[in-house]
LOROTOR-931886 format. One record per residue: z, x negated, y negated of N, C-alpha, C in turn. Coordinates in steps of 0.02 Angstrom, whole numbers, plus 50000, padded with zeros to 5 digits. Layout:
<rs>
ZXYZXYZXY
...
</rs>
This chain:
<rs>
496545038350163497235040850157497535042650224
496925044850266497495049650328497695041250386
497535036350364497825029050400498425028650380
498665028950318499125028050263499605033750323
499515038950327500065044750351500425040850437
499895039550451500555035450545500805030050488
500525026350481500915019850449501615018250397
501425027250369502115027850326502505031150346
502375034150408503005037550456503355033750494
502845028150525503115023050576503785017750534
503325016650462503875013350401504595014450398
504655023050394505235027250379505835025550415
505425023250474506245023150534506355024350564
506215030850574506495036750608505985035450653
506465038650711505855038850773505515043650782
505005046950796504265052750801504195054150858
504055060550867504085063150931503285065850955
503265063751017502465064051021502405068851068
501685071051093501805074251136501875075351218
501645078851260501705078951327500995078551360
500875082651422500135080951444499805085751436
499245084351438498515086751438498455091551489
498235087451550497825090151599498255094751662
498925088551660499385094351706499485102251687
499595101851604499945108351570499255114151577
498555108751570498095115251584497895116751633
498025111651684498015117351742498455122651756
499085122251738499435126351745499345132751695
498805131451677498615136851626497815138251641
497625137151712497035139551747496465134051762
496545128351721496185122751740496015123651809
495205121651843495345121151895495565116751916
495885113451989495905104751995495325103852012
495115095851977494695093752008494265091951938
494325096751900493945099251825494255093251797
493685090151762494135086151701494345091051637
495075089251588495365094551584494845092151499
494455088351483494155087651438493595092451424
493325095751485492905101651475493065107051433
493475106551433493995114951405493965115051343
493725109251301493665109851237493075112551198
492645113051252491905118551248492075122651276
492225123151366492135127651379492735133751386
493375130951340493855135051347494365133051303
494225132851228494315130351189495055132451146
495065138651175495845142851146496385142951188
496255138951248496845135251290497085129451265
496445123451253496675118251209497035119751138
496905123151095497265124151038497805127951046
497945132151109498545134451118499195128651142
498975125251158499335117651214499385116051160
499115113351121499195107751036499845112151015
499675117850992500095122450937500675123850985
500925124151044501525123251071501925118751089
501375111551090501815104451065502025105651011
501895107750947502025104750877502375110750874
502435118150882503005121950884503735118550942
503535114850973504225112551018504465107051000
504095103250935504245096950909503975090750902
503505093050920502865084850920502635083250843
502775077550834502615074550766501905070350764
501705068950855501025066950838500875070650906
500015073350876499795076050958499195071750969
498905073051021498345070151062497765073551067
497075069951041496485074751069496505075351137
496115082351175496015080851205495285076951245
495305070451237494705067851238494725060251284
495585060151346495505053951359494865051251425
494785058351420493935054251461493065058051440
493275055651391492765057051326492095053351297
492355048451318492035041651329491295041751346
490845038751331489965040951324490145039151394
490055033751421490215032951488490635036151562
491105038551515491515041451584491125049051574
490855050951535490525058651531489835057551567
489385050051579488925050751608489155048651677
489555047551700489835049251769489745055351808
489845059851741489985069051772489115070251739
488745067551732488065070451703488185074651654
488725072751600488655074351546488665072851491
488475065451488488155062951423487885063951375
487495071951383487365073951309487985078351281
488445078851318488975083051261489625076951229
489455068351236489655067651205489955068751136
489515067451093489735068451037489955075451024
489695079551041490145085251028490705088251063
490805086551097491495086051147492085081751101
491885076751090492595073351034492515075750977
492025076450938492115080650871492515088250881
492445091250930492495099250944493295096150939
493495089950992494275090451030494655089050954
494245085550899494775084550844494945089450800
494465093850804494425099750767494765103050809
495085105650837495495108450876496145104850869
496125101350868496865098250866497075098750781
496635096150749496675098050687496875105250649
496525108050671496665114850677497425117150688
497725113850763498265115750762498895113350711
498675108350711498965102950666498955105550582
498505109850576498265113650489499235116150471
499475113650403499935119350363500555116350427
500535109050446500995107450476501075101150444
501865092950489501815088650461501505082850524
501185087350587500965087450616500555078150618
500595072850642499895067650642499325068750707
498925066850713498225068950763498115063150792
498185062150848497915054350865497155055550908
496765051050916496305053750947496285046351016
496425050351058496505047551157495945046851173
495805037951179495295034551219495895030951288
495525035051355495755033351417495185027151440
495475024751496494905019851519493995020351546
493765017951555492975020151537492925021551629
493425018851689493195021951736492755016051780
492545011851763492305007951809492815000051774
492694995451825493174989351839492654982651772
492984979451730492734974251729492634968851747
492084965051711492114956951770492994955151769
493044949251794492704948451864492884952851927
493204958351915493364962551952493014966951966
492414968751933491984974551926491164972451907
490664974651871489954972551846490214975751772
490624980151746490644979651678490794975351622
490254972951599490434966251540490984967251464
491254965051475491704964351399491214969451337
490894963351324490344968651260490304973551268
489804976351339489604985351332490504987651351
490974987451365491684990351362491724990251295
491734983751250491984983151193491514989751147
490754991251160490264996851125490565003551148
490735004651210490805010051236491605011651190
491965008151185492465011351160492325013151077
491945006551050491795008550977491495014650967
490915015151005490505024150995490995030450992
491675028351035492085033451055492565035050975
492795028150964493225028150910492835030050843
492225030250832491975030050763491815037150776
491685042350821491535049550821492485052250816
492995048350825493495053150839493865048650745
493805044650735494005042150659493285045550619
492885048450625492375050750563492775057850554
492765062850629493045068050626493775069350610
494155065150604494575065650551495295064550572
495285059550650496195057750666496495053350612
496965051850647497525048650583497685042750625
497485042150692497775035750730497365034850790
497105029050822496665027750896497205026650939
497045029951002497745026751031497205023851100
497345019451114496795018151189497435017351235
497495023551289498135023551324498025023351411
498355021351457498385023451519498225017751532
498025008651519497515004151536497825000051570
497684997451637498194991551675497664985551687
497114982651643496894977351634496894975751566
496964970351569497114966251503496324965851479
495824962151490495294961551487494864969051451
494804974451481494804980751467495224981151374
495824982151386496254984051329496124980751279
495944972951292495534970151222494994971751182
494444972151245493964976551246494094981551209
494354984851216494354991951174494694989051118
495114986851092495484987151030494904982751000
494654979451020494034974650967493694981950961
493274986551001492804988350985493194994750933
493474996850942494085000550889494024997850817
494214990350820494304987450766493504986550735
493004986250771492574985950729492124990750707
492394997550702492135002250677492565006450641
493265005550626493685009150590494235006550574
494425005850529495255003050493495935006650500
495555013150547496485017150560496855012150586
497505015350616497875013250640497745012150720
497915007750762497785008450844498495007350863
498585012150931499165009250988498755006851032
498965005151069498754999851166499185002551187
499135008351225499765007751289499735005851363
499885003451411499885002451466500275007651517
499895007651574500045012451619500085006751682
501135006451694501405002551727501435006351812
501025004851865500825010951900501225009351990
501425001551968501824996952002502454995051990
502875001351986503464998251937503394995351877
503394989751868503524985451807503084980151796
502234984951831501664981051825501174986251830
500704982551789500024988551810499664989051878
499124993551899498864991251958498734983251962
498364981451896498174974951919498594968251918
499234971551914499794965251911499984964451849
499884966551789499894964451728500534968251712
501174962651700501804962051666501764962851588
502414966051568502584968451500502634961551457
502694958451487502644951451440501954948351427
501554949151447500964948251485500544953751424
500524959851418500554964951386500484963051296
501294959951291501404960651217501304954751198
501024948051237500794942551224499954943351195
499724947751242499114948251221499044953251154
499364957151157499234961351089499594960551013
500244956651035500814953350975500134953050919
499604949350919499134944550877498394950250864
498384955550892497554959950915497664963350882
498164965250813498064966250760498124976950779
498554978750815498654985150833499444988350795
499304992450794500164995950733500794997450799
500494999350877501134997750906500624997850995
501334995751028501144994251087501504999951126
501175001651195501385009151229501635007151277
501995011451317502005012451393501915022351405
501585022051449501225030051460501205030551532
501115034751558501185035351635501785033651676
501365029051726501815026151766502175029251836
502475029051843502815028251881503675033051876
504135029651921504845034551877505095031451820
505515037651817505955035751727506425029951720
506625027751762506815022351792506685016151773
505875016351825505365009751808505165009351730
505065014551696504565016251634505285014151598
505785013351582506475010451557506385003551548
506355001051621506614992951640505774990551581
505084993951601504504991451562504704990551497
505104997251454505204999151379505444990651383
505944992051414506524985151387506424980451394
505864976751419505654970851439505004969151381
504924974851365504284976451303504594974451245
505444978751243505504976851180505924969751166
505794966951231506074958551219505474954951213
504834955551212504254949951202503884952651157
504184957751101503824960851058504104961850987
503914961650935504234965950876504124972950856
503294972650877502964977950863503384984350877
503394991150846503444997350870503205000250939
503555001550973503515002651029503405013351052
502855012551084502485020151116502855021451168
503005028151185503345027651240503195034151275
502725036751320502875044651347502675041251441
503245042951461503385041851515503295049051560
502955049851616502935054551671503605056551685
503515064751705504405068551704504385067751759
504505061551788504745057051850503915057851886
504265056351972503485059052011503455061852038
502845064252049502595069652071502525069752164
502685078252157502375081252242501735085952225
501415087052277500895092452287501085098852305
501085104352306501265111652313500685112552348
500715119052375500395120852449499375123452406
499575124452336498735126552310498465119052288
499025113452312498385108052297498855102852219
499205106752183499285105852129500055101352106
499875096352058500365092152069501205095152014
501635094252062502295096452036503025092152023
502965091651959503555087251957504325090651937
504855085151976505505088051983505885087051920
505835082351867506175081251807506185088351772
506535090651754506775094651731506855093851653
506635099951589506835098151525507495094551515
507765098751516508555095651519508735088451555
508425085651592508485078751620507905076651593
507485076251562507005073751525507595072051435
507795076251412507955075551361508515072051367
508755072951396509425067451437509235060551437
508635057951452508445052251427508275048951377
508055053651336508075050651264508425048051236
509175046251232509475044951203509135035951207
509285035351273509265028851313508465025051291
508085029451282507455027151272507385022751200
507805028351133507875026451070508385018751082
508765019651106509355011951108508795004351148
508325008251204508165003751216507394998651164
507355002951113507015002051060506435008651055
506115013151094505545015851089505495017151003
504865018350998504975023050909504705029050896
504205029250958503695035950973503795036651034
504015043051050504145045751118504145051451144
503985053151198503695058751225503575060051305
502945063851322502875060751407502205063551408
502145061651473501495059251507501615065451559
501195064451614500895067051659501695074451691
501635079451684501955084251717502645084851654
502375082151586502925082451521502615090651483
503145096051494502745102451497502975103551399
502825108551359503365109251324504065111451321
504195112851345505035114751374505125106551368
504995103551426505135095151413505155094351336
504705095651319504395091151240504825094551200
504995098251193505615105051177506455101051176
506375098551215507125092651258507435086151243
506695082851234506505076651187506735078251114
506465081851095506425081851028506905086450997
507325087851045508085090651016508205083851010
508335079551072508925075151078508735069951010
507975066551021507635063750952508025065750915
507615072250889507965073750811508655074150777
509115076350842510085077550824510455072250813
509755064850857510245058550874510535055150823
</rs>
């Protein structure tokens, strides 16, 4: 049933408001830098459910585990491979949690695994394609409503994951891409390029996340929604970022010029929208006035 809930919202029409970031918002709520902000769900667990429950009090209709480097692999990077599995079970239950006695959906965030594939890298298709399935079948047992595999600027990779997605669970999946070159990923990979490969990979919508300015993350939407039918993801960075003198990254978009864009985002097709990296709630607060009044 909880597949049935994105799929009959996405149906409705109406566009859904998602949420903002993770890791910026918790540092600003003591994260150290440097910390992946995925720790916090053991070791500081009533920050994460406070971040969830102030997206969805400011208007988020879907939130995010926090789990986009969760990944058996990207956790044995940091020598912590045995808190896999309980690190994504803990992050859904937490989100869930916040999400309890709301109309709230839960997506559960697979980021990239962190090392390069062939022929660019020694990581093979298969173990990418396992590494993402292990990820997706602990965050669909514990109980999301949607896979989203987001932030990815290889094509090769993004298949990878949506096969291994697909072969351990029947939710729903997004693909989003993180356009980090303007109106390309690091590795060159165009929005046409993008929705060619996924039009057919059998996913409920296609993203753009990150990036770059609000600007670039526009010209991507709109070029997305000319080589695509699919429903289109959209949480774009509240523009880009500077560093402040403790190290810590600060962005100049402003709620009010964040929500100011929405209008433009909905015309240019988005259907789920939100932001990415330095999107605080106040932002998400901004969005989802303009969303909802439009």
């Amino acid at each position: 049933m909880t597949a049935f809930r994105f799929l009959d919202r996405l149906a409705a029409g109406r566009p859904l408001v998602l949420d903002g970031a993770t890791g910026t918002n918790l540092q600003m709520r003591g994260l150290p830098i440097g910390t992946p902000s995925d720790l916090w769900v053991l070791d500081n667990p009533e920050q994460v459910l406070a971040l969830h429950s102030d997206f969805i009090a400011a208007g988020s209709d879907v939130i995010l585990t926090n789990t986009f480097g969760s990944s058996r692999l990207h956790l044995a990077h940091a020598g912590l491979e045995a808190r896999f599995e309980e690190t994504n079970r803990r992050a859904v239950a937490l989100a869930r949690q916040a999400a309890a006695a709301t109309d709230a959906l839960v997506g559960g965030s697979l980021g990239p695994l962190g090392e390069m594939l062939e022929p660019s890298g020694t990581l093979t298709a298969d173990v990418a394609e396992a590494e993402y399935a292990a990820q997706a079948r602990l965050l669909a047992e514990a109980g999301v409503d949607v896979l989203v595999v987001e932030t990815q600027f290889d094509l090769n990779e993004a298949l990878a994951a949506v096969r291994g997605v697909r072969s351990v669970t029947d939710l729903p999946v997004v693909c989003s891409f993180s356009y980090d070159r303007g109106t390309r990923t690091m590795m060159g990979v165009r929005p046409v390029q993008v929705a060619q490969a996924l039009n057919e990979a059998g996913v409920s919508a296609v993203g753009v996340n990150c990036g770059r300015s609000l600007e670039d993350n526009l010209k991507v939407l709109t070029d997305l929604r000319a080589a695509t039918s699919l429903p289109i993801w959209f949480k774009p960075n509240a523009g880009l970022p500077s560093t402040d003198a403790d190290g810590r990254m600060r962005y100049d978009t402003t709620p009010e010029m964040m929500g100011g864009h929405a209008p433009a985002w909905i015309a240019a097709g988005a259907s789920l929208m939100g932001g990415c990296c330095g999107t605080s709630p106040d932002h998400l607060r901004a969005i989802a006035r303009a969303v909802k009044q439009g």
